[in-house]
N, C-alpha and C positions, 0 to 999 in steps of 0.2 A: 725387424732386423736392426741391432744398434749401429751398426756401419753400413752407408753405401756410396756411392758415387752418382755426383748429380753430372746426367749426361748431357745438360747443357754445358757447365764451365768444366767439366770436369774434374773439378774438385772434391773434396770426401768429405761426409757431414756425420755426424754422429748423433745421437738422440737416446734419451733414458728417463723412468721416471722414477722419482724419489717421493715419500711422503704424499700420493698421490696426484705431485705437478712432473709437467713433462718440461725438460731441460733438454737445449739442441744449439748446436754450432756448426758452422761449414767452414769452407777456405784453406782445408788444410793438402798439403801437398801433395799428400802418401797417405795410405790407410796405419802405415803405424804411427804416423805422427798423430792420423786421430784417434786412433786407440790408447796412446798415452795422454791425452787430454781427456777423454772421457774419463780414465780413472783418477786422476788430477783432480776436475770437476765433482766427482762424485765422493771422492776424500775429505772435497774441503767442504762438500755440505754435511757429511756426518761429522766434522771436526767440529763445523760451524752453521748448525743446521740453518736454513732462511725460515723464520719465522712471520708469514705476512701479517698486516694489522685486521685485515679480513679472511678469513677462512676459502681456500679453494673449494671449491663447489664440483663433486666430483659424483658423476653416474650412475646409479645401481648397477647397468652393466658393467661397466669400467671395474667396479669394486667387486663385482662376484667374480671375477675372469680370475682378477690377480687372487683370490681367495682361491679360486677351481688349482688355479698353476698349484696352489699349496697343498689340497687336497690329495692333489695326483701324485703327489710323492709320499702323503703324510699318510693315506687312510687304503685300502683294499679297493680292491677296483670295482665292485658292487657299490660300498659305501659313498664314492664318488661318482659312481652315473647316479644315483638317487639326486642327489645332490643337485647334478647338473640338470635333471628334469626336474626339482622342487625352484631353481631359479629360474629357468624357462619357464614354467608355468606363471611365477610372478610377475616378471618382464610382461607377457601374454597379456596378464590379466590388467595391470597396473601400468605399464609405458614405464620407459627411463626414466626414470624420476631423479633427479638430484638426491645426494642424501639429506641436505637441510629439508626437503616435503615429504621424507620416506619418515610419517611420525607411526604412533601407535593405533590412529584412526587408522589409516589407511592399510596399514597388515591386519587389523584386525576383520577388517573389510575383506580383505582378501581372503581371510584363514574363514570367514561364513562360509566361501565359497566352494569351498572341503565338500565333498559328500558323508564323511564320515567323523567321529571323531576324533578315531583313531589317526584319520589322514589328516585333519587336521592338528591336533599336536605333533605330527613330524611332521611337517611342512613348518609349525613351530618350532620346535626343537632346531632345524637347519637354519629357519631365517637368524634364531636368535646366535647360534656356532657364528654365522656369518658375519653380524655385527658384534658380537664378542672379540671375531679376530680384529675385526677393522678397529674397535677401539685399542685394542693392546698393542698396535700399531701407532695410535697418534691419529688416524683420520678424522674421527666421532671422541664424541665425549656422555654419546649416552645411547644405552643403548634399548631402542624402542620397542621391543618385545617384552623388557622386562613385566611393565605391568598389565600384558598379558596373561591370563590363569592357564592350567593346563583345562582340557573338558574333561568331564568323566567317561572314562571308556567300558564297557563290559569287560567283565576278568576274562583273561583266555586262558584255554587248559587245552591244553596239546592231547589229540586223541594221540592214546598207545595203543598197541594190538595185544592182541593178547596172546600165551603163550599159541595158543592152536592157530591163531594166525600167525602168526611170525614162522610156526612150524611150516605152513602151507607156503607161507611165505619164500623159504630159505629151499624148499618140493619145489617148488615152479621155477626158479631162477635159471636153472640151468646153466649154460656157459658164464654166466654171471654169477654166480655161487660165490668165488673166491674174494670177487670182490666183497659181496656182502657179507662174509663172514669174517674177513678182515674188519670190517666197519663193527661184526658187532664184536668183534674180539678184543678191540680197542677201543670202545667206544669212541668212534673219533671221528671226528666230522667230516662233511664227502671230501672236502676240499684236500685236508691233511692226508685224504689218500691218495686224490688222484695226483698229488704233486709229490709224493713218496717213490723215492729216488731206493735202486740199490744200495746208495751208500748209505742210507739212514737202516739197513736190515744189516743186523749181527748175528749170524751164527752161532759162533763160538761163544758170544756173550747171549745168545737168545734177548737178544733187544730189538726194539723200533724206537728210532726216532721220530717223532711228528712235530711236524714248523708249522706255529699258528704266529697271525697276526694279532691274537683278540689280549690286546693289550691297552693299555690306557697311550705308550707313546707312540703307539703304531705303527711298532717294529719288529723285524720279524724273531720269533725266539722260539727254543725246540723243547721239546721235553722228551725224554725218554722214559719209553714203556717194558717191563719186562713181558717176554713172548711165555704162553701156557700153550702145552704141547698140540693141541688143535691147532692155533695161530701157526706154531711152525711147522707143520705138518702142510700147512695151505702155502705157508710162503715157501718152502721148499721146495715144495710138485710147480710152483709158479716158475722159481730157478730154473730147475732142470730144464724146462724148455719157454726161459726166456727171447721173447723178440725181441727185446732194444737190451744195447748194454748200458744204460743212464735209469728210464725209465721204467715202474714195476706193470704201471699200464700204461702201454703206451697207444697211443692212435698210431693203429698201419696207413691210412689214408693221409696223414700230416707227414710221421717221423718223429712228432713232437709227442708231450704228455697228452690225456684228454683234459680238455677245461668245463667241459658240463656234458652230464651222462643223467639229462629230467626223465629220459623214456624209460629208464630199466625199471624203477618202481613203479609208474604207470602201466607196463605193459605185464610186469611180472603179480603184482598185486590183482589184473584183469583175467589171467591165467589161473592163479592159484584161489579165485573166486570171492574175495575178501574185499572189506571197504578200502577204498586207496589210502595209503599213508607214503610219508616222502623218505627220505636217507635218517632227519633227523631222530625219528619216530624208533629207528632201532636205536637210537641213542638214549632216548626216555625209557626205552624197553629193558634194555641191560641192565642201564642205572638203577629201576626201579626191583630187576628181580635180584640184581644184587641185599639192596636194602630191603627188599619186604620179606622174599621167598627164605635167603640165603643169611640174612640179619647182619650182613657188614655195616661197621659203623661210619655214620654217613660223613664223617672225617675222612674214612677211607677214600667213600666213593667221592668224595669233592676231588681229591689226589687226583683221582682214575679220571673225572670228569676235564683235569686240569684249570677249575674254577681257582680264578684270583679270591672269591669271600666264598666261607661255604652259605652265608646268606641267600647268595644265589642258587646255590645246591638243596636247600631249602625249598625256594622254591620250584626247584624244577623238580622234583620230588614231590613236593606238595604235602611234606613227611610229618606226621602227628608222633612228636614227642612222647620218650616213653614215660616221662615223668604226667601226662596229660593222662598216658592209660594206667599206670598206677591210680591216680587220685580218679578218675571214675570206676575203676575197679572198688575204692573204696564206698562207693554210692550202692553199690550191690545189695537187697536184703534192706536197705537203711530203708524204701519208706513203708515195708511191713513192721519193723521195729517199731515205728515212727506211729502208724494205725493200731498198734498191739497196746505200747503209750496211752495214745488218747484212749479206748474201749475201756481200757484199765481206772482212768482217773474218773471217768462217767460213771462208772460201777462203782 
């Protein structure tokens, strides 16, 4: 707390910190007299920053806390608990270290200690965001992960179901139907559904709106989808006997929306007798019968995907260019020519 009163003299003290040091004064009468001195204080260090002739030596903990504060507003709230267990684990493993001993030995020390990889490059990736912000800040002037490598990891390729599973899939759901078939109608991620408000569904325009975070500033932005007459046919029968007036799904047990629904495809995947797959999984499925089955062009389905590069559509697709199967198409026949040739020239 920046203001409180010291119950000894009863005076009011104020504290804040800037540039990583902590500035603090008491003696003042009233809490607004020290709340105008704090901002006083804190104007004339950014007018006139204090630059020491030795550098403040300041915590890892101290320095991931105020990093976390930035996180919680800046990034999805998944992306930040990671986060805040990739720095607990390092505190854990390493002790508060100052940042002048926090060099590139000592994380690299730490990242062996990964069981995988993969966990070890994000546990990279986090440490190095960490000191990224801290130096763009003025605390650091270098940042110790850089010469770090990434490891190599196994490619991952998302299992898809296939259409007769997604069929048994979409059989077994039951009461859950609506949901899933909004998800695959839009291909859109669980998240953008279960946070799909009345007000983002148009009737009269047959639209959805969907609010994703998956942005590079990490803010919230919508896109709108047009509805194909299944879509509105499922949000419609949802209407007519709507439970919340705010929410499309709402939790009865809250009042509020639902924030995680892990059991429907565990439990419904275990019914309809197929290997488990999660929410995303009909998102690779749509996309992919779009562009394979249906031959939309993968411009298209980036749209549909709402991918910032279709690079990434690319590879979530995994898609083999048709300029790739022309030119093997043209291999066809070539190495019997190719053997007719030689036989020819020996004769």
């Amino acid at each position: 707390m920046p203001l409180w009163r010291d119950p000894k003299n009863g005076k009011y003290r104020y504290q804040f910190q800037y540039r990583g040091r902590r500035y603090s004064k008491t003696g003042f009468a009233t809490q607004k007299a020290a709340q105008t001195a704090l901002v006083k204080h804190r104007e004339s260090l950014e007018t006139n920053p204090v630059r020491p002739s030795t550098p403040t030596v300041m915590g890892f903990k101290e320095m991931a806390n105020l990093y976390l504060d930035y996180t919680q507003r800046r990034f999805a709230e998944k992306t930040h608990k990671y986060k805040v267990f990739v720095y607990r684990e390092f505190l854990r493993n390493t002790g508060d270290l100052p940042l002048d001993r926090i060099s590139s030995q000592v994380i690299e020390k730490y990242l062996c200690t990964r069981p995988t990889n993969v966990n070890y490059n994000r546990h990279r990736k986090d440490l190095s965001a960490l000191f990224a912000w801290v130096i763009k800040r003025g605390y650091l002037a270098f940042n110790p992960c850089s010469p770090i490598d990434r490891m190599p990891e196994p490619e991952f390729r998302r299992q898809v179901p296939t259409t007769e599973e997604m069929t048994k899939i979409l059989l077994a759901s039951g009461p859950n139907r609506p949901f899933l078939l909004i998800l695959y109608h839009t291909l859109a991620r669980v998240d953008e559904i279960l946070r799909l408000r009345w007000d983002d569904v148009n009737f009269s325009q047959r639209t959805v709106r969907l609010w994703t975070r998956k942005r590079k500033d990490g803010s919230w932005h919508f896109d709108i989808l047009p509805m194909n007459d299944d879509l509105y046919e499922v949000l419609w029968a949802l209407w007519k006997k709507k439970g919340h007036p705010e929410w499309v799904f709402p939790n009865p047990k809250t009042g509020d929306r639902f924030y995680y629904r892990r059991r429907i495809m565990r439990s419904t995947c275990k019914r309809a007798g197929v290997r488990p797959f999660g929410y995303h999984a009909i998102r690779h499925y749509v996309a992919s019968l779009l562009a394979d089955r249906e031959k939309v062009g993968i411009t298209t389905v980036s749209r549909l995907l709402r991918h910032q590069s279709i690079r990434t559509t690319e590879i979530y697709l995994h898609a083999v260019d048709d300029g790739l199967r022309q030119a093997m198409g043209r291999l066809e026949n070539k190495n019997l020519n190719l053997l007719t040739d030689l036989l020819t020239v020996r004769l």
